[in-house]
C-alpha positions as CSV (number, residue, x, y, z in Angstrom):
1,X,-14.4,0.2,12.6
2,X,-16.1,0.0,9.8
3,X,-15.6,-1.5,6.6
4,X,-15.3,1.5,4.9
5,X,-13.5,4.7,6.3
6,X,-14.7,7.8,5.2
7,X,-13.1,11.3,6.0
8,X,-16.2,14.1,6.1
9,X,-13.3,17.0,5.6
10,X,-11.0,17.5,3.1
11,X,-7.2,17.0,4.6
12,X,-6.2,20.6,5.4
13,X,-2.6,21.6,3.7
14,X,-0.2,20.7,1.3
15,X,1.7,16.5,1.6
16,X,5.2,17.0,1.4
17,X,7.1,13.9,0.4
18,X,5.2,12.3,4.3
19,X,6.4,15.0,6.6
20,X,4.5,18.1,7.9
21,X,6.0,21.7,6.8
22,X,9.0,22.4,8.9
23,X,9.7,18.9,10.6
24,X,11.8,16.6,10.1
25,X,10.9,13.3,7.6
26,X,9.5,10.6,9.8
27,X,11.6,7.6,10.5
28,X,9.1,5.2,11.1
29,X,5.5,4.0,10.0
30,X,3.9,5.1,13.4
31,X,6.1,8.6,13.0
32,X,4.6,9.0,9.4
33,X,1.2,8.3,10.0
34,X,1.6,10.8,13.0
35,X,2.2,13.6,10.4
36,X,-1.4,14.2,9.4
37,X,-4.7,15.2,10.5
38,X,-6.4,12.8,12.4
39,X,-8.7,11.6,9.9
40,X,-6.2,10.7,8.0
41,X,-4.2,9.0,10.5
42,X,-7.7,7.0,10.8
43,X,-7.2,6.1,7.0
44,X,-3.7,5.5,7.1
45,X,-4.2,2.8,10.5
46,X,-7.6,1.4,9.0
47,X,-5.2,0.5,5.8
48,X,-2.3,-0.7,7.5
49,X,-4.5,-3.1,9.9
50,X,-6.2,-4.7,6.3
51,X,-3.2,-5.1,5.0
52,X,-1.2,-6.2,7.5
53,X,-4.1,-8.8,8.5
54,X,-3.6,-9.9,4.6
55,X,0.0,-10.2,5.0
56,X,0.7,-11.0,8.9
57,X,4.5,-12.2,8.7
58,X,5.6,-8.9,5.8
59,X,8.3,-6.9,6.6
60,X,7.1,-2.9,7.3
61,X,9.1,-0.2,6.4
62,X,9.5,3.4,5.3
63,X,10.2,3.6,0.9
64,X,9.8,6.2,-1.1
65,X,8.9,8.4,2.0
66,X,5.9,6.6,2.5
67,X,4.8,3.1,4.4
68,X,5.7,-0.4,2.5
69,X,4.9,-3.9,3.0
70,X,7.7,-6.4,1.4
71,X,7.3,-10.1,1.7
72,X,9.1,-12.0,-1.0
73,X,8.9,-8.6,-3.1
74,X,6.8,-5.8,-2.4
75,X,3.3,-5.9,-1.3
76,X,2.1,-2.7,-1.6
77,X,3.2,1.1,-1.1
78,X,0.7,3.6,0.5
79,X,1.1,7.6,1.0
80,X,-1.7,10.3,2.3
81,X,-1.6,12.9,-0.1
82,X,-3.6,16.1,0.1
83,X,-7.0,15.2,-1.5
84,X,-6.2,11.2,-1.2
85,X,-4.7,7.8,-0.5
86,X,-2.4,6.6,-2.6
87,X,-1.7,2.8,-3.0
88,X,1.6,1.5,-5.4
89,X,1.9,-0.7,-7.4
90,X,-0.3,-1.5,-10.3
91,X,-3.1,-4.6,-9.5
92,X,-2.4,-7.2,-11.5
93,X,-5.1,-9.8,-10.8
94,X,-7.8,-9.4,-13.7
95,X,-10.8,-9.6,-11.2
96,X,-9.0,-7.5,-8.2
97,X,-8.2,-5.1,-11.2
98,X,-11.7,-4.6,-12.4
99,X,-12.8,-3.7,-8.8
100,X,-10.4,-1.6,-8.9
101,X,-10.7,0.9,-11.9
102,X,-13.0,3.5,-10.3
103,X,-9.8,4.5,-8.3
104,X,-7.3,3.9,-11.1
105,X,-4.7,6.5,-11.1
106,X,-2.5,8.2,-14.3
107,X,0.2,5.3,-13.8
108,X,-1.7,2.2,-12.7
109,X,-1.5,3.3,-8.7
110,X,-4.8,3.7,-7.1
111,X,-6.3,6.7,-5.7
112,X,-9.1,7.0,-2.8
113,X,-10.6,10.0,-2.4
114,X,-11.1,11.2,1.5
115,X,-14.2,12.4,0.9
116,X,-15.4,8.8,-0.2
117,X,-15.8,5.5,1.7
118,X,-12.2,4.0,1.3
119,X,-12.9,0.6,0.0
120,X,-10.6,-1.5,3.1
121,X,-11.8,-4.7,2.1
122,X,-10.7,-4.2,-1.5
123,X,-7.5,-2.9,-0.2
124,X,-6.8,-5.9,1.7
125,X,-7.7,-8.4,-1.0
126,X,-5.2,-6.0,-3.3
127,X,-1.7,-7.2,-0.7
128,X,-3.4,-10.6,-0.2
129,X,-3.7,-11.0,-3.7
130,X,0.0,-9.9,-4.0
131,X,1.4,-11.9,-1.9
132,X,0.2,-15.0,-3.4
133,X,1.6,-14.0,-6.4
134,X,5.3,-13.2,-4.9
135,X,4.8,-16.5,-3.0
136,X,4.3,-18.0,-6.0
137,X,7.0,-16.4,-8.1
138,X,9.4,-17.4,-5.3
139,X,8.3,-20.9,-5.5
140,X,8.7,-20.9,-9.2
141,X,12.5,-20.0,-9.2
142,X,13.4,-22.4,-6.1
143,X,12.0,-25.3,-8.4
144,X,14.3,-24.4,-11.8
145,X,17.1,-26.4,-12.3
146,X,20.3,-24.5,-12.6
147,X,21.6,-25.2,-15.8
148,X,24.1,-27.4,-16.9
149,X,27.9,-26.4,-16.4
150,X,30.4,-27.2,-19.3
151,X,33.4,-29.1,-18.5
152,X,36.1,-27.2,-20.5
């Protein structure tokens, strides 16, 4: 695959909240990214591969009706939505967020338009990027001292 996906149609239909009209919500990543067209679904893998290959040992789950990576907080949120993909939450790294801006959404999400190159690489240097900052934040609170108790 390569390093940027790019979807020559415009996804057919209305997204709602990751199911298709009439089924039932999907249960599980695979079951979610099953609900779309299949260039979509080649978005949605080409995303989760990246970011799973950024974050090999974080958890995967269903949130928000759409696919989440946690590992010592979240990593990342991603949705399909009718016109594009969706990544959660805000990029925090100055540089990563610079890349960033040309897909800057109304609330600091990202937003990838299907009928442009999805930027994977940038993607996956987004969760990587968040990881070492939740690995970090972890490692910052197992190192403070409690403080001292009063004797009373």
């Amino acid at each position: 695959m390569s390093n940027a996906v790019t979807v020559e149609r415009r996804v057919q239909g209305a997204r709602s909240g990751g199911r298709v009209e009439g089924s039932l919500a999907p249960k599980t990543v695979d079951e979610y990214i099953l609900a779309f067209p299949p260039e979509v679904q080649e978005v949605l893998r080409a995303v989760r591969a990246v970011a799973r290959s950024a974050a090999p040992e974080a958890e995967e789950r269903l949130s928000y009706r759409m696919p989440a990576m946690f590992q010592g907080g979240v990593l990342a949120y991603y949705g399909a939505f009718k016109e594009h993909l969706g990544l959660f939450p805000p990029v925090a790294d100055p540089k990563l967020r610079e890349l960033a801006a040309p897909y800057a959404g109304p609330k600091g999400n990202l937003q990838f338009r299907y009928d442009a190159p999805i930027p994977i690489e940038l993607i996956g240097a987004i969760v990587a990027s968040r990881l070492r900052a939740n690995q970090g934040k972890a490692g910052r609170q197992r190192g403070r001292a409690a403080p001292p108790r009063s004797r009373g």
